[in-house]
N, C-alpha and C positions, 0 to 999 in steps of 0.2 A: 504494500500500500504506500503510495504517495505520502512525502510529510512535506510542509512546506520548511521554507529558509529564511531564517532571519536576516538583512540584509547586512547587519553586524559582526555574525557570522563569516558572512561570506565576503566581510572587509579583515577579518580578524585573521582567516586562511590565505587570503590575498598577502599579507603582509607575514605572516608565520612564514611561508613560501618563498617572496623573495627575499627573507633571512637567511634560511633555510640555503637556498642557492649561494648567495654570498660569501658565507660561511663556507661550503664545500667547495667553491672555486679558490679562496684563501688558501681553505688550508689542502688542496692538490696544488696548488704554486709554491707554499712551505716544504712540502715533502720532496717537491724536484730535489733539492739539492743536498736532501736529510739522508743519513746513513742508513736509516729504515725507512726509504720510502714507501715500499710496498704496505707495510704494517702502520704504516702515517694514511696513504692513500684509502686503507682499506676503514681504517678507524673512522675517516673525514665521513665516506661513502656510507657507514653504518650510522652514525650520527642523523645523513639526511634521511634515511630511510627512517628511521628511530621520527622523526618529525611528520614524513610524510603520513607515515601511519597513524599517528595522534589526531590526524585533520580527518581521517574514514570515519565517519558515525557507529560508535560500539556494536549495535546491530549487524552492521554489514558486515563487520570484523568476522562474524561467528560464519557468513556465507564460505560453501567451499571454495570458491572461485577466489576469495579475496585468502583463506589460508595455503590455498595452492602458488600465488602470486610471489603471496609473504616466503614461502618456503624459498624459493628459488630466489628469491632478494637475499637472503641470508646466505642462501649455496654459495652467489655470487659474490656475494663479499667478503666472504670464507677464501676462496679458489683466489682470490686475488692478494688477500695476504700471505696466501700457501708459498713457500720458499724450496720447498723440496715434493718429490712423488709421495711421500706418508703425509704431509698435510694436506695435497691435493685429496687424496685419496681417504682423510677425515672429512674432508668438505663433503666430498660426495656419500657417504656414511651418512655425516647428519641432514642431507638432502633427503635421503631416502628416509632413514627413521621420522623426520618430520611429515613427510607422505603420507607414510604408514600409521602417523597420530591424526589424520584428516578423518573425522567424523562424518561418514558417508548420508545423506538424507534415507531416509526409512520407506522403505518400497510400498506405492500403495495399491501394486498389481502382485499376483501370486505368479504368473504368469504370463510370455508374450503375446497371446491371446488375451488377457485379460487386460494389457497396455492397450492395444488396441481399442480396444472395449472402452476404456476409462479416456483414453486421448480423445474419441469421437462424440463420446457423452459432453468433457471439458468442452469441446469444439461447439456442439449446439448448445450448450450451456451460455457459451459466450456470446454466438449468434442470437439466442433467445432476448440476451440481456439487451441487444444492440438493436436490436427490432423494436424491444418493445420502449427505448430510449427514441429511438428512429420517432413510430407511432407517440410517443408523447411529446415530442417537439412540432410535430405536423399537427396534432390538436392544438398545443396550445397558437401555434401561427393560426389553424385555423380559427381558432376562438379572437384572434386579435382583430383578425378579416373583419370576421361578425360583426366585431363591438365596431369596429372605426366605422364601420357599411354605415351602422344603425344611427350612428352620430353623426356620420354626414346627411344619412337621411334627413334627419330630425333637424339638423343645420339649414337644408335648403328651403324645407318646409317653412321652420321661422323665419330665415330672410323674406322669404316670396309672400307671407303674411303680414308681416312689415310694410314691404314693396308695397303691398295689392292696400292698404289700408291710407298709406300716405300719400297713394297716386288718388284715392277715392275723394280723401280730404281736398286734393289740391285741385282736382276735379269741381267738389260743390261749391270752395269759393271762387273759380272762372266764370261759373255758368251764374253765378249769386251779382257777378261785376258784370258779366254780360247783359243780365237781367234787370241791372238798373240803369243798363245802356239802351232797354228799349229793344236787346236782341234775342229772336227766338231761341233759344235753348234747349228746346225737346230731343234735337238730334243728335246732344253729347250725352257720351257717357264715360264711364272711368275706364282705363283699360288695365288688364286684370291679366297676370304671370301666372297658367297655368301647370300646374303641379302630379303628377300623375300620384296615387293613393302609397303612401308608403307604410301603414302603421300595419297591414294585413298583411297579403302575399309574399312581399317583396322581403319585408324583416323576419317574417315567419318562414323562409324558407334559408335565408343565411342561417339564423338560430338551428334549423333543424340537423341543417352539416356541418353544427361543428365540431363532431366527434371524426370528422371528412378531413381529406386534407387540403390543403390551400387553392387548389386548382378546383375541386367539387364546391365548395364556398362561393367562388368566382361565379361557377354554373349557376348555383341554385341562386344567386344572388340576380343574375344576367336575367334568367328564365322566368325569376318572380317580376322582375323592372319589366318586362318584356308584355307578362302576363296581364300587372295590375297597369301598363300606358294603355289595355287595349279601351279600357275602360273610359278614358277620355274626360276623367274628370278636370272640373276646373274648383281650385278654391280661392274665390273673393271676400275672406273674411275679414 
């Protein structure tokens, strides 16, 4: 499982590191000219490694991969201080005994048939998980379709009641000044922003897909607009 990282952390290993580095280029420059190089060089190399590993998070420590690594970091730094064939030859000794202290993971198959078995179950396991993640990101987009549809609805609606109300008003006082000009007026009227019905069909059919994914929302959305313009209303409210 995932952890997250402190960003202090990850300034703290920053700087641990290039000490770390520092330090080992020092002191492989001091052992050139030292009568024990190799046992100067080898000591510098076990120090950084001595660091590098303090920076691994104790968990992963216990991973085979990271005691397989460590082992053969130590082989290495062994073989390099070795000065004759019986130290090479301890290095590689405690290479292997270290191997051999590697705590294998616990098998959770009896059998290679039964790997197989357990590997293809893990596999739709995983597939299952990512499906039904897949399916809840396409609901919730669809649920978003919905709600915005509904609120644009409801958006155009108010405006064009507004519209149709302020044009009416500005309407009665023309024909009001016309009318004390002496001119007939009978043959104005207000003109009026018609709205096709949206609280029925059209939002009752986004609501209904939105367990759908964002493309079926679209549809039931289009087919409801489509359905409830045939209707041809107009509102002058």
């Amino acid at each position: 499982m995932a952890t997250s990282v402190n960003t202090s952390d990850v300034v703290n290993w920053a700087y641990k590191y290039s000490l770390a580095s520092m330090k080992l280029s020092t002191s492989q420059s001091a052992a050139s000219s030292s009568a024990t190089r190799r046992e100067d060089i080898a000591t510098a190399q076990a120090d950084f490694n001595a660091t590098m590993k303090s920076l691994v998070p104790e968990a992963a420590q216990t991973s085979v991969q990271f005691q397989y690594f460590d082992a053969y970091t130590n082989y290495n730094t062994a073989l390099a201080a070795a000065d004759s064939e019986k130290e090479r030859q301890e290095a590689m000794d405690g290479l292997i005994e270290e191997l051999g202290g590697i705590t294998m993971p616990t098998p959770t198959s009896a059998t290679l048939d039964g790997l197989v078995t357990d590997t293809l179950n893990a596999q739709r396991t995983n597939l299952s998980n990512a499906a039904a993640g897949i399916k809840a990101m396409a609901a919730s987009a669809a649920k978003m379709a919905s709600n915005a549809s509904a609120a644009w609805l409801t958006a155009v609606t108010s405006g064009a009641n507004a519209l149709n109300s302020a044009t009416a008003g500005l309407t009665d006082s023309l024909k009001t000044l016309l009318a004390s000009m002496g001119l007939d007026t009978s043959g104005i009227t207000a003109p009026a922003v018609t709205v096709p019905p949206t609280s029925a069909f059209a939002a009752g059919t986004a609501t209904a897909a939105v367990s759908g994914t964002p493309g079926s929302i679209m549809s039931a959305a289009l087919i409801g607009y489509l359905a409830a313009s045939q209707t041809t209303a107009t509102d002058t409210s």
